[in-house]
C-alpha positions as CSV (number, residue, x, y, z in Angstrom):
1,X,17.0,-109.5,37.1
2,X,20.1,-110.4,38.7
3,X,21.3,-106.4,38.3
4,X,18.3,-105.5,39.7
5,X,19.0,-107.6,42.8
6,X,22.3,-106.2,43.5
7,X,22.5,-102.7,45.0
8,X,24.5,-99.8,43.7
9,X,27.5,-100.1,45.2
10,X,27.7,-104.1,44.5
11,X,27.1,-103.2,40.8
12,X,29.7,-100.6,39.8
13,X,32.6,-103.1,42.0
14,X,31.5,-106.9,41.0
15,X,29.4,-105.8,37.2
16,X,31.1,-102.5,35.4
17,X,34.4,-103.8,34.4
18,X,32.4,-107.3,33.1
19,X,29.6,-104.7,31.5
20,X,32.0,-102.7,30.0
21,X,34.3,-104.9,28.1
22,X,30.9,-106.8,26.8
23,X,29.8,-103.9,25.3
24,X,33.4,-102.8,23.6
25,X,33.2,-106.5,22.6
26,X,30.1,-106.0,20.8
27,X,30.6,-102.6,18.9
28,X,33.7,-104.4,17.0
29,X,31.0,-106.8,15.4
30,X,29.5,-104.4,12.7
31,X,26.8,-106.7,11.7
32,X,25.5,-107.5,15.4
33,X,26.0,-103.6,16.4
34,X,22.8,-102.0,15.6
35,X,20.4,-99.0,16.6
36,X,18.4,-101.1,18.5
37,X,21.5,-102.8,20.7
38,X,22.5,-99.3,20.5
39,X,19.9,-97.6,22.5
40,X,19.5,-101.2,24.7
41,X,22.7,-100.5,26.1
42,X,22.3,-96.8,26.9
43,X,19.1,-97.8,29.0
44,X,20.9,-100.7,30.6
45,X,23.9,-98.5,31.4
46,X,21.9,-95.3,32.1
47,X,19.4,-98.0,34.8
48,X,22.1,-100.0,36.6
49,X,25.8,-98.3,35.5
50,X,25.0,-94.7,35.7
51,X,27.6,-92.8,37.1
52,X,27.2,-89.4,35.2
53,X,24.9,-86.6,37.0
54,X,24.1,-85.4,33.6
55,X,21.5,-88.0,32.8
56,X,19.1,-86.6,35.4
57,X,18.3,-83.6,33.0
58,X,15.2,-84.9,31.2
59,X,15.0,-85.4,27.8
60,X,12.8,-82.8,26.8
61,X,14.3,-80.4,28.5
62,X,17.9,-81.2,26.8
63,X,16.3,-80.8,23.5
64,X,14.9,-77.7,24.4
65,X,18.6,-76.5,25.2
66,X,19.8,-77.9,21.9
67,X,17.7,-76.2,19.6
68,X,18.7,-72.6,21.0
69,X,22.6,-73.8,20.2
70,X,24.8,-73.0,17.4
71,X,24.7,-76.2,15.8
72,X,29.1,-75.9,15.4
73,X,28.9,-76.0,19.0
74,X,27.9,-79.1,19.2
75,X,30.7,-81.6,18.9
76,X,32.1,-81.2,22.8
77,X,28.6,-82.0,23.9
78,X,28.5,-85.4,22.0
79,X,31.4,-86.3,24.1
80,X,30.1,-85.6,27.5
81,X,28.1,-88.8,28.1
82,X,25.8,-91.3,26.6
83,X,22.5,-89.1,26.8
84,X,23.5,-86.3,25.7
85,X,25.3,-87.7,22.4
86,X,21.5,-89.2,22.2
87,X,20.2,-86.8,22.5
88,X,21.9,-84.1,20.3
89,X,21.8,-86.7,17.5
90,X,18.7,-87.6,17.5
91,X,15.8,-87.4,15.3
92,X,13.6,-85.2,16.6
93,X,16.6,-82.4,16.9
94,X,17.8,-82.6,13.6
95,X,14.3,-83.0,12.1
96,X,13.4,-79.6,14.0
97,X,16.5,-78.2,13.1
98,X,15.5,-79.2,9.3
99,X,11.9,-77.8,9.3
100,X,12.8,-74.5,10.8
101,X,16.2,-74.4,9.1
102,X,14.6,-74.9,5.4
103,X,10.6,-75.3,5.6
104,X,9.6,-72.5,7.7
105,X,10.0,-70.1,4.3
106,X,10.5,-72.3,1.6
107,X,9.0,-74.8,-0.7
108,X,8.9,-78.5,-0.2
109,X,8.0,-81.6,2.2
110,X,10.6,-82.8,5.2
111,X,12.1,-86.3,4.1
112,X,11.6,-89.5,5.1
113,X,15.0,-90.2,6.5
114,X,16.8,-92.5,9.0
115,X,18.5,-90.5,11.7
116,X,22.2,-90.6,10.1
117,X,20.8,-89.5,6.6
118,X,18.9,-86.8,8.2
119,X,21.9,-85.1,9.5
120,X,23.6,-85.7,5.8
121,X,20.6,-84.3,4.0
122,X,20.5,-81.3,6.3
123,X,24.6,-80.8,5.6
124,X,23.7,-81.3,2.0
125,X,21.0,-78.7,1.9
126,X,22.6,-76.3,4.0
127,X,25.5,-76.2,0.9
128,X,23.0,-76.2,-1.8
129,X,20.5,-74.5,-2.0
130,X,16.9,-75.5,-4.3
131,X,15.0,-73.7,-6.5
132,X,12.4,-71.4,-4.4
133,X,14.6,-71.0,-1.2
134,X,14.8,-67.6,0.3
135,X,18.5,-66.5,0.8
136,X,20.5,-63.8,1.4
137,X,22.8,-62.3,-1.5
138,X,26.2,-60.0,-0.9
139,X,26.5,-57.0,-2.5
140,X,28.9,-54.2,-2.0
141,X,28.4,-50.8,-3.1
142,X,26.4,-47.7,-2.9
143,X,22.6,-47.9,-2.8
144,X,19.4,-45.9,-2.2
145,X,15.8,-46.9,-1.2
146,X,12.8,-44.5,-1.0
147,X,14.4,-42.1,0.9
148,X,17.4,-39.4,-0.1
149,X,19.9,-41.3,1.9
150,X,22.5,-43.1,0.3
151,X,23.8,-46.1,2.0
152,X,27.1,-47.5,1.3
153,X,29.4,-51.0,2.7
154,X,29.0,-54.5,2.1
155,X,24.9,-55.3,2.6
156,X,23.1,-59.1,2.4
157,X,20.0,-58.4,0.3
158,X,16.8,-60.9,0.6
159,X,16.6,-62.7,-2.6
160,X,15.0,-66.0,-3.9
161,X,16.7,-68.7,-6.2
162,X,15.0,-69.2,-9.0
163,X,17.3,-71.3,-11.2
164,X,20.8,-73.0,-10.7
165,X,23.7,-74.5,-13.1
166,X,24.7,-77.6,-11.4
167,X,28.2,-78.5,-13.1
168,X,29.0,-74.4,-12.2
169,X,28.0,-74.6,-9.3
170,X,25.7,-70.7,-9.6
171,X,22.4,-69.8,-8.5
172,X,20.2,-67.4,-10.7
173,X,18.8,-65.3,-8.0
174,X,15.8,-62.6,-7.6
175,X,15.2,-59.9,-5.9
176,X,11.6,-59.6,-4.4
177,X,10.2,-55.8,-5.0
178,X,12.7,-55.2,-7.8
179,X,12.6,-55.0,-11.1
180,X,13.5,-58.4,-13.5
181,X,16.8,-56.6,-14.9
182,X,18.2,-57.4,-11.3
183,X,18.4,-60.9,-11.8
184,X,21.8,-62.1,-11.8
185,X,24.0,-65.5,-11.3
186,X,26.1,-66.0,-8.5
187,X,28.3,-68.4,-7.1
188,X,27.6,-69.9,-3.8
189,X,30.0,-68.0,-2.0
190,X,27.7,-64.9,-2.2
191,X,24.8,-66.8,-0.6
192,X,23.7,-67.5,2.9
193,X,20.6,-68.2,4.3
194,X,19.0,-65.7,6.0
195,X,19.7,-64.5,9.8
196,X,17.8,-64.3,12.5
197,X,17.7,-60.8,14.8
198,X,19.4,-60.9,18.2
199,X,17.7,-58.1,19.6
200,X,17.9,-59.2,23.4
201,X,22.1,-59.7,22.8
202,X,24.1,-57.0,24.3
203,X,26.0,-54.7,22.0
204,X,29.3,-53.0,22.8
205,X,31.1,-49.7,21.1
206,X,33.5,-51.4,18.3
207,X,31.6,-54.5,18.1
208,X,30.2,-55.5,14.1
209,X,27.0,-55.4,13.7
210,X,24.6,-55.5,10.5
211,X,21.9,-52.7,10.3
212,X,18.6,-53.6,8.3
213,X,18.0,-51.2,5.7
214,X,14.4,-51.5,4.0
215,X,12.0,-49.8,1.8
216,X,8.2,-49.3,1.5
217,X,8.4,-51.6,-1.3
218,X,11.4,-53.6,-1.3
219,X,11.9,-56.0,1.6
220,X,15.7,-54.6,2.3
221,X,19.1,-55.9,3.5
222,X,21.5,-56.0,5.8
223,X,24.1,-53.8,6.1
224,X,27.3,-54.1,8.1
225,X,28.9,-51.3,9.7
226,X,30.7,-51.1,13.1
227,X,29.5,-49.4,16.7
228,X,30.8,-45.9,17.0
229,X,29.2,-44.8,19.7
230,X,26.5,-45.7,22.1
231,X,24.0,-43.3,23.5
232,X,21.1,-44.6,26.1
233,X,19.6,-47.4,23.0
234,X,20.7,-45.3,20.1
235,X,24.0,-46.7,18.2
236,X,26.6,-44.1,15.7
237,X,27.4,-46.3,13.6
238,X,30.3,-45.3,11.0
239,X,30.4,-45.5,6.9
240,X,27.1,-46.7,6.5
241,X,26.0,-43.6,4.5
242,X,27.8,-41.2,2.2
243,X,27.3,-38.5,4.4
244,X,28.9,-39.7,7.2
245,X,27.5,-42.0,10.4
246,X,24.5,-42.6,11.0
247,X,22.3,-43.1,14.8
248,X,19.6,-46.0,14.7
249,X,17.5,-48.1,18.0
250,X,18.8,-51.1,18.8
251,X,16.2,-52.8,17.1
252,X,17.2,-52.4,13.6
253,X,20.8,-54.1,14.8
254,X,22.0,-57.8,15.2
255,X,25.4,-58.7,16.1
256,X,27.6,-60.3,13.7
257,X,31.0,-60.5,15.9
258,X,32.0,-58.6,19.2
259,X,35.1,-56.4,19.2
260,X,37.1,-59.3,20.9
261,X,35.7,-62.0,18.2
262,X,36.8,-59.5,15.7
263,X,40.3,-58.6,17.1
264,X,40.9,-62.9,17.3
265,X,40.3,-62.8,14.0
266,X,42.1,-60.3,12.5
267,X,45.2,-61.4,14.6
268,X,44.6,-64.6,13.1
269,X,44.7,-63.8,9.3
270,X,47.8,-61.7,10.3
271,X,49.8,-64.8,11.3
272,X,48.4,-66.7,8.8
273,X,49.8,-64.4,6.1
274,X,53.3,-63.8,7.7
275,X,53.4,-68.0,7.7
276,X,52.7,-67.6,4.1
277,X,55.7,-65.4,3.8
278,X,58.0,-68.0,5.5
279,X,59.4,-70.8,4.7
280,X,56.9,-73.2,2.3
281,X,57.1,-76.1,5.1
282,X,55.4,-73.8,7.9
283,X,53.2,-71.6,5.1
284,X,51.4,-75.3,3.6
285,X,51.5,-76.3,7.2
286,X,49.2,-73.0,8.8
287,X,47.2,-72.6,5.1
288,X,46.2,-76.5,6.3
289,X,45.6,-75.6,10.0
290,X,43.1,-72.6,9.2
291,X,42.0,-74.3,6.1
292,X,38.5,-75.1,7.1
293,X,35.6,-73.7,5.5
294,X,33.4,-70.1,7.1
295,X,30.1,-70.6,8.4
296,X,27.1,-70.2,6.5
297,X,26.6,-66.7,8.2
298,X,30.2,-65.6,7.5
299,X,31.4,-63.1,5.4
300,X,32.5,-64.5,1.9
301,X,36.4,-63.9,0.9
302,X,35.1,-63.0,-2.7
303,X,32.3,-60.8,-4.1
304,X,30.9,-58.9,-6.9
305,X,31.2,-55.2,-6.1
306,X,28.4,-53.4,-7.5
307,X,26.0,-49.8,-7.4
308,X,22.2,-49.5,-7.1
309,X,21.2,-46.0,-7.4
């Protein structure tokens, strides 16, 4: 009441600092800091202590925004105020991001999770996959579909897992259209789940794309090649068949990484290996630095080369 009474001005000068070191006080006590105290103090600061212009975006509409972003993009916007750290953490987002992530294709029920072990489950998941999920598998090699042509190049083929070794740490995979002899085990580094098409992203001569390569019977793969040449919406792209390039619409292309993406890259693998040549001290030191782990849509450092004729 007596907040309420005050006006704006009279708040933030006689109230903040008091407000403020209350609140730290409170977050050192684990066992009184809870979610409900938690999302208390957001309203209280967001009604009477507000001084960021980035609560005004409504809810809604901030989980609309979230749920078109990368979800690796989303540590800077946890740190730009209260709401949106709320926001981008909460329940509804990850249980969205869960459902379409996992349900929309597969097997199974969404969980009956707190918000902090929804976000773990959905990490978890993401790493493992279950029995029944559609994924995509790497092969790399020369194959053929219904028609004479004869792609060749590293290609991400729709498969299913039907079976998985735990203590290994392989997933017995299928491939939908094709025969049973085509089972095989992999290791998780040969998995991802599938990709979504880009078809409204702009694509640039040089960038890397993935073409989709399918049969009449056989759902297909994607194949990754690199823009040659551009023609109105028809793309050359080079080494995907062993005749020579190849010109296809935009719509059977989604961009993996543009020609600047890729040249970061590849400058940063070449001073990773000459650290690696140095000294030990500085080689340990970058191999920790660029340590971290790909993304799930990134292209593994390991695979099985193999034909399909």
């Amino acid at each position: 009441m007596l907040l309420r009474n005050l006006d704006k001005s009279d708040r933030m000068k006689f109230c903040k600092h008091d407000y403020d070191n209350a609140v730290r006080s409170l977050r050192r006590i684990k066992t009184v800091w809870c979610e409900d105290l938690f999302r208390e103090t957001v309203n209280v600061t967001q009604h009477f202590f507000d001084e960021s212009p980035f609560s005004r975006i409504p809810r809604d509409v901030l989980l609309e925004i979230f749920q078109w972003m990368p979800i690796n993009k989303f540590l800077p916007i946890i740190s730009v105020c209260w709401e949106w750290c709320e926001t981008s953490t909460s329940y509804e987002l990850w249980g969205l991001f869960y459902r379409r992530k996992f349900l929309m294709n597969n097997p199974g029920a969404m969980p009956s999770l707190a918000r902090e072990d929804f976000i773990t489950s959905f990490q978890m998941r993401l790493k493992d996959p279950q029995i029944g999920d559609k994924v995509e598998v790497a092969w790399k090699g020369k194959f053929r579909l219904e028609t004479q042509d004869v792609y060749q190049g590293l290609a991400w083929w729709v498969a299913e897992v039907v079976d998985k070794h735990h203590s290994q740490g392989r997933y017995k995979i299928r491939y939908p259209g094709w025969d049973s002899r085509w089972d095989e085990w992999v290791p998780r580094s040969r998995l991802r789940w599938a990709v979504a098409t880009n078809t409204l992203v702009t694509i640039h001569v040089n960038d890397i794309v993935e073409l989709w390569c399918c049969g009449a019977n056989v759902p297909g793969a994607w194949l990754e090649s690199k823009v040659k040449k551009i023609r109105g919406d028809r793309y050359c792209l080079g080494k995907v068949l062993s005749s020579g390039s190849l010109w296809v619409e935009r719509d059977r292309l989604r961009l993996v990484r543009s020609a600047a993406e890729q040249q970061s890259r590849e400058e940063e693998q070449n001073d990773l290996s000459r650290a690696r040549r140095g000294p030990s001290f500085f080689a340990t030191l970058m191999s920790l630095t660029h340590g971290g782990t790909e993304n799930d849509n990134a292209t593994p450092s390991q695979r099985t080369s193999c034909t399909v004729m």
